[in-house]
Kinemage of the C-alpha trace (Angstrom):
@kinemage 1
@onewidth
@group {chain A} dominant
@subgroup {mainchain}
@vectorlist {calphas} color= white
{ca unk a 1} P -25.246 -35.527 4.563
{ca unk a 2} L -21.675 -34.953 3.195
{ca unk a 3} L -22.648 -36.295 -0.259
{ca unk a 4} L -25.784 -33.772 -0.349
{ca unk a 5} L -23.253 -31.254 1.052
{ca unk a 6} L -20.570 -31.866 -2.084
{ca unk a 7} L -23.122 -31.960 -4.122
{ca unk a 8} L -24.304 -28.176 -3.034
{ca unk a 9} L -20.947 -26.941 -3.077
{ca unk a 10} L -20.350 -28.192 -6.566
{ca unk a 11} L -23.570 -26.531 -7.787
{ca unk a 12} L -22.823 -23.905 -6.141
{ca unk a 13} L -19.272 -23.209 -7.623
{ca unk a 14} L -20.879 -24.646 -11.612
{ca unk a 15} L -23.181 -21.435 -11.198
{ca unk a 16} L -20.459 -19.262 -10.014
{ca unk a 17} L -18.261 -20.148 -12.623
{ca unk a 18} L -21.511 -19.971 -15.842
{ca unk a 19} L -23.391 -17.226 -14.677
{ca unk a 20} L -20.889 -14.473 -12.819
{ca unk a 21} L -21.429 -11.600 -14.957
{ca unk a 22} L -25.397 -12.389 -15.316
{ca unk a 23} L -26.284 -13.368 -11.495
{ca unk a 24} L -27.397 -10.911 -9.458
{ca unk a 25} L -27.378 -12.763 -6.356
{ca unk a 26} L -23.600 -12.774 -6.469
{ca unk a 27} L -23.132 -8.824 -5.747
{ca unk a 28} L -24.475 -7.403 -3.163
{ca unk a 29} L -26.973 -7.611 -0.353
{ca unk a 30} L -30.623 -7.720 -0.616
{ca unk a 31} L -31.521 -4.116 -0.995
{ca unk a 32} L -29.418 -3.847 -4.278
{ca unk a 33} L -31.366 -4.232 -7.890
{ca unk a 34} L -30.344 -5.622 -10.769
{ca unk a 35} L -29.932 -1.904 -12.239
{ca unk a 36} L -27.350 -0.664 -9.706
{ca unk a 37} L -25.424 -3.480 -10.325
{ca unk a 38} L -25.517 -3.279 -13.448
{ca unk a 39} L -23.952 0.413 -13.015
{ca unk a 40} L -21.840 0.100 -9.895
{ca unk a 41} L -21.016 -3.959 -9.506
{ca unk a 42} L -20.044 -5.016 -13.192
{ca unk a 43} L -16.185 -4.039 -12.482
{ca unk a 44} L -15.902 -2.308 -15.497
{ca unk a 45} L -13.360 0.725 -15.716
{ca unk a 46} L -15.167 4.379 -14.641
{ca unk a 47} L -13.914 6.767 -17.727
{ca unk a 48} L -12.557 9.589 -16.183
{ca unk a 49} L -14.589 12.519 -15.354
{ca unk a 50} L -13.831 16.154 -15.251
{ca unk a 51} L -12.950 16.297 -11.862
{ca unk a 52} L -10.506 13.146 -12.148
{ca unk a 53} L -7.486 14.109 -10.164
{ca unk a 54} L -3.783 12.604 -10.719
{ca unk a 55} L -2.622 11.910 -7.221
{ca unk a 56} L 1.621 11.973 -6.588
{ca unk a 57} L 3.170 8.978 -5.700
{ca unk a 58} L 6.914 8.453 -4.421
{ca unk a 59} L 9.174 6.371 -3.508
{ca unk a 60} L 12.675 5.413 -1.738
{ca unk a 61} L 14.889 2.471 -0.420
{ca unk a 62} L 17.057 3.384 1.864
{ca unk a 63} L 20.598 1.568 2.938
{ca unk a 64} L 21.010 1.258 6.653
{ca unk a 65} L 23.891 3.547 6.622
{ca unk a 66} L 21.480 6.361 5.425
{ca unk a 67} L 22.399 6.628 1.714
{ca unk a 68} L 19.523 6.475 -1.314
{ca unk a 69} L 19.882 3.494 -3.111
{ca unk a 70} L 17.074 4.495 -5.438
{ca unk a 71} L 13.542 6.163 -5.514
{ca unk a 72} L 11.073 7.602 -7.190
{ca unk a 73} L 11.054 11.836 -6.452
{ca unk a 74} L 13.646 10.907 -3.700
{ca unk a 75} L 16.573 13.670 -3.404
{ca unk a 76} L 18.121 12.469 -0.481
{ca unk a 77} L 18.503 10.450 2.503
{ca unk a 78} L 20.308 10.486 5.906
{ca unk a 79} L 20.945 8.656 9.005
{ca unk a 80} L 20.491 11.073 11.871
{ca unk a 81} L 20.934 8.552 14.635
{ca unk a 82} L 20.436 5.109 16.006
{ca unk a 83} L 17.929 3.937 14.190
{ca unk a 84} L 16.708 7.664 12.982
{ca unk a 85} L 16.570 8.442 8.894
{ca unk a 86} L 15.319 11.405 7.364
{ca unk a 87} L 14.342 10.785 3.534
{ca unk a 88} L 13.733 13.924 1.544
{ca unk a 89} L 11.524 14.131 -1.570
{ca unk a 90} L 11.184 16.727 -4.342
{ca unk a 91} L 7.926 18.062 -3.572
{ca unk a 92} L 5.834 19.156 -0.053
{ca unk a 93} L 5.033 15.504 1.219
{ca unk a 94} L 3.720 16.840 4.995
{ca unk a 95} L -0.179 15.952 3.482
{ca unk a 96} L 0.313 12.815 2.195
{ca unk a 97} L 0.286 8.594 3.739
{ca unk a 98} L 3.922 6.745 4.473
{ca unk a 99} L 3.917 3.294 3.797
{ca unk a 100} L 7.297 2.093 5.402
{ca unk a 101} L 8.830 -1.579 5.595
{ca unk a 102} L 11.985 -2.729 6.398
{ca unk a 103} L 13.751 -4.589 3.199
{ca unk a 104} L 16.663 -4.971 1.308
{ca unk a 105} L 17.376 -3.097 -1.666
{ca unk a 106} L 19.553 -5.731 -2.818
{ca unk a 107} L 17.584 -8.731 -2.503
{ca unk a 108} L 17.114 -11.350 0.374
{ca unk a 109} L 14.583 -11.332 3.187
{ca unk a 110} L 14.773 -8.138 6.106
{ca unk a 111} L 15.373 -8.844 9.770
{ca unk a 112} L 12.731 -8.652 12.152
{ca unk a 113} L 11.772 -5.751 13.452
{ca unk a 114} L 9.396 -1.894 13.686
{ca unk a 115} L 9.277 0.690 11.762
{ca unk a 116} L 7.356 3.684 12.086
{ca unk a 117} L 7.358 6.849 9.941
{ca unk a 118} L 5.968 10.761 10.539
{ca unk a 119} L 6.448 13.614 8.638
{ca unk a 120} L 9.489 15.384 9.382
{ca unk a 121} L 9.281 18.357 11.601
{ca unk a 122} L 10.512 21.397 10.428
{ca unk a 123} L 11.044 19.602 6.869
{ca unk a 124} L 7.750 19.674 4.317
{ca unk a 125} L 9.307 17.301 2.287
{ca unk a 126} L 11.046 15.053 4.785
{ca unk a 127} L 9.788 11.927 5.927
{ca unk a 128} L 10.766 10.803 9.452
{ca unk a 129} L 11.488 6.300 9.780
{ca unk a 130} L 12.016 5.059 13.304
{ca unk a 131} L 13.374 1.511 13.401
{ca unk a 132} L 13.612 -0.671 16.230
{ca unk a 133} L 14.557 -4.299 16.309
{ca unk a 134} L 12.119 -7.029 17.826
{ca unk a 135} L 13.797 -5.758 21.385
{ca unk a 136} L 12.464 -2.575 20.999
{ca unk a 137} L 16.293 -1.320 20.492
{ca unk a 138} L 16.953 1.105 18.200
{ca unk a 139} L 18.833 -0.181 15.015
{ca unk a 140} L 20.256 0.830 11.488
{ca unk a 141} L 18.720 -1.185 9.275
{ca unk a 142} L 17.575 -1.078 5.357
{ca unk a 143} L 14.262 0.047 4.386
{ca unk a 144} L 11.588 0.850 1.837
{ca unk a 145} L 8.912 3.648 2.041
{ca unk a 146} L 6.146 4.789 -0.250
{ca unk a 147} L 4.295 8.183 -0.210
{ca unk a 148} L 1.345 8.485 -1.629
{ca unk a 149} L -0.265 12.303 -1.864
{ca unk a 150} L -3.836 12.995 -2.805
{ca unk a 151} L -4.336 15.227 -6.090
């Protein structure tokens, strides 16, 4: 049974690796035709259309103490509190998704911990970062965050 079972698998991956831009079994489930795959599974690049929108991205690492040690669209940053930051970017950011981790901005590996980001109330281009450590304390630490705004 395990020789007829290697055996499979090593078919299985020959016909993977020879026929995966030509097999249509590969893509989808069984409702899809070799056409639409053709036009919506072959992973080539879409050209862009006339509606293509450029969508705002930007960015920020933050030292514990509050200060910007770099960023992308970033003006500022400040501690406000325990644990409480306020990063500030060039442009209306209340619409867009945070993506926040804790990390160094020199190098090494970040302690354990939470972090949690809003926008900032009262501030359309603030970003609000909780951090916590794993004792649900709040804590200055260094941090990253990404903002990513639709077009």
């Amino acid at each position: 049974m395990n020789i007829i079972r290697t055996a499979l698998l090593g078919a299985t991956a020959l016909s993977l690796t020879i026929g995966f831009g030509a097999t249509t079994a590969l893509a989808g489930g069984p409702n899809e035709t070799a056409a639409s795959i053709q036009n919506h599974g072959s992973g080539a690049p879409m050209a862009p259309s006339a509606e293509t929108k450029v969508h705002k991205t930007y960015a920020a690492s933050v030292n514990a103490n509050g200060s910007l040690a770099r960023g992308a669209g970033a003006t500022g940053s400040l501690l406000l509190g325990t644990g409480a930051y306020e990063v500030d970017f060039s442009a209306n950011v209340s619409g867009c998704a945070y993506v926040a981790t804790l990390g160094n901005s020199t190098g090494g590996t970040a302690p354990a911990g939470y972090i949690t980001d809003a926008p900032r109330a009262g501030n359309p281009d603030g970003v609000f970062i909780k951090i916590e450590n794993t004792a649900s304390t709040a804590t200055d630490e260094n941090f990253h965050l990404g903002v990513f705004c639709p077009g």
